[in-house]
C-alpha positions as CSV (number, residue, x, y, z in Angstrom):
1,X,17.1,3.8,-9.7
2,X,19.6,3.3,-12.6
3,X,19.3,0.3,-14.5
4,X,22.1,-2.3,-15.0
5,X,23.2,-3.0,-18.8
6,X,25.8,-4.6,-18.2
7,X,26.7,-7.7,-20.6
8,X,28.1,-9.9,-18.1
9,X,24.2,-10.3,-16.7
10,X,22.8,-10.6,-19.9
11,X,25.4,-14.1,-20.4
12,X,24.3,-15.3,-17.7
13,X,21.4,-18.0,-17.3
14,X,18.6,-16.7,-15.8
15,X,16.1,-18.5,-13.1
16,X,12.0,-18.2,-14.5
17,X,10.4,-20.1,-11.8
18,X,10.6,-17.7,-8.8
19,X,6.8,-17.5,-9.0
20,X,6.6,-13.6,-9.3
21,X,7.1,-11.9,-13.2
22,X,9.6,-10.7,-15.3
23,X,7.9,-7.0,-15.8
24,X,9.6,-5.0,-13.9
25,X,6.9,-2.4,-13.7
26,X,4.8,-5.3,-11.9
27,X,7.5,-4.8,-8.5
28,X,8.3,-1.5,-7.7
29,X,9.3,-3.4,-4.4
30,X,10.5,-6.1,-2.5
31,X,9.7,-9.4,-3.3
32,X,9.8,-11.0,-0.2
33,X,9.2,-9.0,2.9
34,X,12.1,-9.4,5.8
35,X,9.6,-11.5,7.8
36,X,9.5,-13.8,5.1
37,X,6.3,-13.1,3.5
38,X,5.7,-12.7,0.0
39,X,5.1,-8.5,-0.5
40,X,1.3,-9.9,-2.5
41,X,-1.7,-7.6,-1.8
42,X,-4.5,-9.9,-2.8
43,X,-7.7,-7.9,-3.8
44,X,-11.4,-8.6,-6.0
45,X,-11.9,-10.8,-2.9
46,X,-14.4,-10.5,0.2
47,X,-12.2,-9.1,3.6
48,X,-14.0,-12.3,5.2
49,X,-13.3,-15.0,1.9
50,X,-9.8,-14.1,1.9
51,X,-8.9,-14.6,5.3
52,X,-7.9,-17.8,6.6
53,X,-8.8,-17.9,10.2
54,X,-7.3,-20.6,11.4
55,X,-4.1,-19.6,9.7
56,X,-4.2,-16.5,11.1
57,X,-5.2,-17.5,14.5
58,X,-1.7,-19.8,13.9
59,X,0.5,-17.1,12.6
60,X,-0.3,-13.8,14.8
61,X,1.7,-12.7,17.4
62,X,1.7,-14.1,21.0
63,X,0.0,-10.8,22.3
64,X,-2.4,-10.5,20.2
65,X,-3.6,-13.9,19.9
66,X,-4.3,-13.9,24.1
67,X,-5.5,-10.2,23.4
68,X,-8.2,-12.8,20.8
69,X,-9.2,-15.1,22.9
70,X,-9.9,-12.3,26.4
71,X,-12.0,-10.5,23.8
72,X,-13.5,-13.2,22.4
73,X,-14.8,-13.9,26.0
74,X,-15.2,-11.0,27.3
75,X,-18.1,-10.2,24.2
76,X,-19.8,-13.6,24.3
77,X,-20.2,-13.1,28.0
78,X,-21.2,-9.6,28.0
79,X,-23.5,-10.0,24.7
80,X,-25.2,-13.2,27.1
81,X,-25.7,-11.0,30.0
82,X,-27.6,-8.7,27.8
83,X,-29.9,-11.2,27.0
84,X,-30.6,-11.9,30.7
85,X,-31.0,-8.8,31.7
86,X,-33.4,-8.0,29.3
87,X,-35.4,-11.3,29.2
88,X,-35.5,-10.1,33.1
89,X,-33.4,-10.4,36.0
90,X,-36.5,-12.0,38.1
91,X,-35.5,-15.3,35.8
92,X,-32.5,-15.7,38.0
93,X,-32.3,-17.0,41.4
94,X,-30.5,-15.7,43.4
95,X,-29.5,-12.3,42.6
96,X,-30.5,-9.3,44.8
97,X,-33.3,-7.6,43.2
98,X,-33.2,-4.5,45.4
99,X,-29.7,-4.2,44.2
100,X,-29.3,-1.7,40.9
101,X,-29.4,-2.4,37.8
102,X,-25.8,-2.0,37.6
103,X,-24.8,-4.6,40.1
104,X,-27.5,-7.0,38.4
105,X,-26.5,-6.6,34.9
106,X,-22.7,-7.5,36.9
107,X,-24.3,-10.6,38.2
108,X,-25.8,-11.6,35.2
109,X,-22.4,-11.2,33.4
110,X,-20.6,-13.5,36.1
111,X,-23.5,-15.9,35.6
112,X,-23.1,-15.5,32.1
113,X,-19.4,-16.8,32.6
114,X,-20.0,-19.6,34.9
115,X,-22.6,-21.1,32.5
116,X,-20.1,-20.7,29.6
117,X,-17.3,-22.2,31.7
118,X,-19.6,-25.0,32.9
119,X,-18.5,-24.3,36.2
120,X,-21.7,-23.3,37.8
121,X,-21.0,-22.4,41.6
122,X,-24.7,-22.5,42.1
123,X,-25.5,-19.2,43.6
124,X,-27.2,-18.1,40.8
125,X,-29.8,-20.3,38.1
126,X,-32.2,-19.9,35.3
127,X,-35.8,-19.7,36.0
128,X,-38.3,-20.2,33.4
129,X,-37.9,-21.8,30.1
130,X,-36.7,-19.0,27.4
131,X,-33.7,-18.7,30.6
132,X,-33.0,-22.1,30.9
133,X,-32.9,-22.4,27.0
134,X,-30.9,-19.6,26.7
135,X,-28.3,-21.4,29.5
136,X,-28.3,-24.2,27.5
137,X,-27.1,-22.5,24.5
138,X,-24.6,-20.6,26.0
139,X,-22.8,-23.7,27.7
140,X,-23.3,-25.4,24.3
141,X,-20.9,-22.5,22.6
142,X,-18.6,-22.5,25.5
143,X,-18.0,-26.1,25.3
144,X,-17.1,-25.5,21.4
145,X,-15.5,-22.2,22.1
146,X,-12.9,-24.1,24.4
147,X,-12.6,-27.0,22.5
148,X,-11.7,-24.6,19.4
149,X,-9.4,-22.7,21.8
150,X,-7.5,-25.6,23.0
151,X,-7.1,-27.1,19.3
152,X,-5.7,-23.0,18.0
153,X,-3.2,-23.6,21.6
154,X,-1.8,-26.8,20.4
155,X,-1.6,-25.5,16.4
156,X,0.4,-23.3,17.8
157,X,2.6,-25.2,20.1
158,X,2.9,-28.1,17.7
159,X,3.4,-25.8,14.5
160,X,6.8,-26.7,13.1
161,X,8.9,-23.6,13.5
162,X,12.3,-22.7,12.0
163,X,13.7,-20.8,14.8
164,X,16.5,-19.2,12.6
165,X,17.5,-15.6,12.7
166,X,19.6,-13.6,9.9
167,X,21.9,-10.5,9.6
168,X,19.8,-7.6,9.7
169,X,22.4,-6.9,6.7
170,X,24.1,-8.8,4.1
171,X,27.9,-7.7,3.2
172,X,30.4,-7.4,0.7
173,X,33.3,-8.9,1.9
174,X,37.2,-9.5,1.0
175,X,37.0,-12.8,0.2
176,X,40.1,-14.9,-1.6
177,X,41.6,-12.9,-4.4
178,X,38.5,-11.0,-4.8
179,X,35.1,-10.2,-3.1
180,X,32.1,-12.1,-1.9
181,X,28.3,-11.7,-1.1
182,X,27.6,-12.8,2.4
183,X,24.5,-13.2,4.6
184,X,24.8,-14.8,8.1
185,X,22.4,-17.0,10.3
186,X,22.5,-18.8,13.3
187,X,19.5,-21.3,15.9
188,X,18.4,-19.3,18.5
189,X,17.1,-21.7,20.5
190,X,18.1,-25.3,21.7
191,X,17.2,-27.3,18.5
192,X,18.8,-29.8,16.5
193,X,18.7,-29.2,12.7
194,X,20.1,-31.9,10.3
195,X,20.6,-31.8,6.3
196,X,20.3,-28.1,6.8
197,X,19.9,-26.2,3.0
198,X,20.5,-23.1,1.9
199,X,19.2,-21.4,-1.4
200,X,20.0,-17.6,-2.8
201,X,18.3,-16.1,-5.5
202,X,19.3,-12.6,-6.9
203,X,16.8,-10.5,-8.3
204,X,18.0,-7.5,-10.3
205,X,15.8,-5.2,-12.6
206,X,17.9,-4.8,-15.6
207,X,16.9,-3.5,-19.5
208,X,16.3,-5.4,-22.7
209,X,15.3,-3.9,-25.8
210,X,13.9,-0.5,-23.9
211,X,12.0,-2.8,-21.6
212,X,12.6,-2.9,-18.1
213,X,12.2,-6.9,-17.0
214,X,13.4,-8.7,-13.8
215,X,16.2,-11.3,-14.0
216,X,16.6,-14.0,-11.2
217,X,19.7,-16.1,-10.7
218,X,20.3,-18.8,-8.5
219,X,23.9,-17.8,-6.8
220,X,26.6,-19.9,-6.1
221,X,27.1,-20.8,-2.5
222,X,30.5,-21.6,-0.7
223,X,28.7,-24.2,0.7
224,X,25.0,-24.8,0.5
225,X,24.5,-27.6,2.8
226,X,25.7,-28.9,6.0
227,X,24.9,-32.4,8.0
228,X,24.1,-30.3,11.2
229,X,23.8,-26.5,12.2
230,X,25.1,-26.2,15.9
231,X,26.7,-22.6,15.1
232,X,26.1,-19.9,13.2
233,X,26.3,-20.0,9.7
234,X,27.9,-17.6,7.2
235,X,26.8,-18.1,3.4
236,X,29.6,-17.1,0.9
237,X,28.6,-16.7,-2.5
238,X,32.2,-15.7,-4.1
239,X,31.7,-13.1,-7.0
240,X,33.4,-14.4,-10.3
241,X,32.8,-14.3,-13.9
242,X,30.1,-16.5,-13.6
243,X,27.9,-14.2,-10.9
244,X,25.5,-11.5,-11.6
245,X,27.3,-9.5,-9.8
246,X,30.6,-9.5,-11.4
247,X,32.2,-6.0,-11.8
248,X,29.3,-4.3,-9.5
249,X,31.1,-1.8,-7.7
250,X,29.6,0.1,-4.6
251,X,28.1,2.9,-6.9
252,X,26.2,0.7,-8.7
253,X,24.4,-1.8,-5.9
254,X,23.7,2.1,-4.4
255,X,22.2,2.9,-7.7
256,X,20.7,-0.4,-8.7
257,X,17.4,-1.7,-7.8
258,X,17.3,-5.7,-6.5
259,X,17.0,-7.8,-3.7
260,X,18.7,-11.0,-2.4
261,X,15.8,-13.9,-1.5
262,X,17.3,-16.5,1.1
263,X,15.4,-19.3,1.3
264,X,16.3,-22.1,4.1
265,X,15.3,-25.8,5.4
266,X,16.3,-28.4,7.5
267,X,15.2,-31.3,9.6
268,X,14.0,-30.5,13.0
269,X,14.6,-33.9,15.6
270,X,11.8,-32.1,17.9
271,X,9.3,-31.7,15.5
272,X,10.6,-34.8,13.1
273,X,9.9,-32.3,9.7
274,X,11.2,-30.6,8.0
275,X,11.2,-26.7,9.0
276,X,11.8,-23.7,7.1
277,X,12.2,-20.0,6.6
278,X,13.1,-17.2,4.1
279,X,14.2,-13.5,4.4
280,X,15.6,-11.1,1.7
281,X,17.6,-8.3,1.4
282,X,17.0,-5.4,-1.0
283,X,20.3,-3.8,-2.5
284,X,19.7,-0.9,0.3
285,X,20.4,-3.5,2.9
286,X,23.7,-4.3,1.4
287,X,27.2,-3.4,3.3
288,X,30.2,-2.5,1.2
289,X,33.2,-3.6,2.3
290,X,32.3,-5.0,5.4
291,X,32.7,-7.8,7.6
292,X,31.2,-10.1,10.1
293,X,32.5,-10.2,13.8
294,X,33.2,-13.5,15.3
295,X,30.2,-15.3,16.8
296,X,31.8,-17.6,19.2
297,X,34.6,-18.6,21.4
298,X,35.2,-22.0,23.0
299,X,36.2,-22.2,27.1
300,X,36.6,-25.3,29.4
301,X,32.7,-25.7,29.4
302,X,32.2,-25.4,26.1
303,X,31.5,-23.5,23.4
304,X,29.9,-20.0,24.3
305,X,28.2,-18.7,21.1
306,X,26.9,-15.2,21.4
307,X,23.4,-14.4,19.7
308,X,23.5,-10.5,20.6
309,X,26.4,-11.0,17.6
310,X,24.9,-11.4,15.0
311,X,24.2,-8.0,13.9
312,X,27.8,-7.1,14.3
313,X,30.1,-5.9,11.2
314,X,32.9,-3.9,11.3
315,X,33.5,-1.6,8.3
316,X,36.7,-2.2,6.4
């Protein structure tokens, strides 16, 4: 990747507390991933000290938080059913012992999952003490397993979400006498945000004294706040003297390596907090003369905005 010299950046006041470095070497890429997550590795730690379970439990996908919790049951029940079947299935009323062992290592399992349950149909109980002990543990642990499951199910339901999606690609556009960055986002769901905020920052590897460093600059928005977001929402930061990105043709955001960070808040009625998100857009994911296709359209009902939009740009 070429690096930018030109002395228009170098005039320009840059941002320091971005909370990643100024040696380029450090980031040879993105930032911020598109998910919103900062692109950190962290290592010298334990696998087990540096996760955060409960975090995690929060954060992971729908599927594979169910695909968790069935395995989490499945292997407490099946390592319990073990432990019957060897203590001895003759410590268990109630299941056929002319059956084979198959079919009674099955019937310990389902006994297994009634004691953890607490449901208990009766069919089947312990006999002897080091059974009933071992019952006793097991419904201990399933009363705390579902108690820890229901309190991960309502972290997740209660978890303040921003439910915001952004252009897959940001765009250089016409814009006045000149030409603009743009980035668009829009609710996908049937929220009310208030005070909604929007923040860019433009980071751009450029070279001082031989030294490759990273710059950040806050950009100038169009408009950076609005009382309510009902629509979608296109930011305009118009390129003049004062930008970074003053006299950057198409060659040289092909040739330069940076990234756009979008960072945005607002105030959620639902949740009554404030919610938030960020994305960014490496220089790769930037369209040259292009332009956004209308998201909207208003008929006797209403207005009819159109998600499946919001990718749409039409090359100019």
């Amino acid at each position: 990747m070429s690096l930018i010299r030109k002395k228009n950046i170098r005039d320009i006041k840059s941002k320091a507390n971005t909370g990643f470095g100024n040696q380029a070497s450090e980031f040879e890429n993105r930032f911020i991933n598109k998910n919103g997550n900062a692109n950190v590795i962290k290592s010298g730690i334990s696998f087990l000290d540096s996760i955060s379970w409960y975090h995690l439990m929060l954060t992971v996908s729908k599927r594979n938080f169910i695909f968790a919790l069935l395995m989490g049951f499945i292997l407490i029940n099946t390592i319990f059913a073990s432990l019957y079947y060897f203590i001895g299935i003759e410590h268990l009323n109630g299941i056929n012992k002319t059956s084979s062992q198959l079919e009674q290592l099955a019937q310990a399992y389902f006994f297994s999952a009634q004691t953890f349950t607490t449901v208990g149909y009766g069919h089947i109980s312990p006999k002897g003490f080091l059974t009933s002990m071992l019952a006793a543990l097991e419904a201990l642990i399933g009363l705390l397993s579902f108690a820890l499951a229901t309190g991960l199910f309502y972290g997740r339901f209660s978890k303040p979400k921003a439910f915001i999606l952004f252009s897959q690609h940001a765009i250089i556009a016409p814009y006045k006498s000149g030409k603009a960055l743009m980035v668009r986002l829009v609710p996908f769901k049937n929220i009310s945000l208030i005070d909604a905020e929007v923040q860019i920052t433009a980071g751009i590897i450029i070279e001082e004294n031989n030294t490759r460093v990273n710059k950040f600059f806050t950009l100038d928005l169009e408009m950076n706040q609005i009382a309510s977001l009902n629509l979608n929402w296109t930011l305009v930061h118009e390129i003049t003297e004062q930008s970074p990105f003053y006299g950057f043709s198409q060659e040289d955001f092909a040739q330069t390596k940076g990234e756009i960070i979008v960072y945005f808040k607002a105030f959620d009625d639902m949740y009554s907090n404030t919610v938030s998100i960020k994305t960014s857009y490496i220089f790769e994911e930037i369209i040259y003369d292009a332009k956004f296709e209308k998201m909207y359209y208003n008929t006797p009902k209403g207005i009819i905005l159109e998600i499946d939009k919001l990718n749409q740009i039409t090359k100019l």
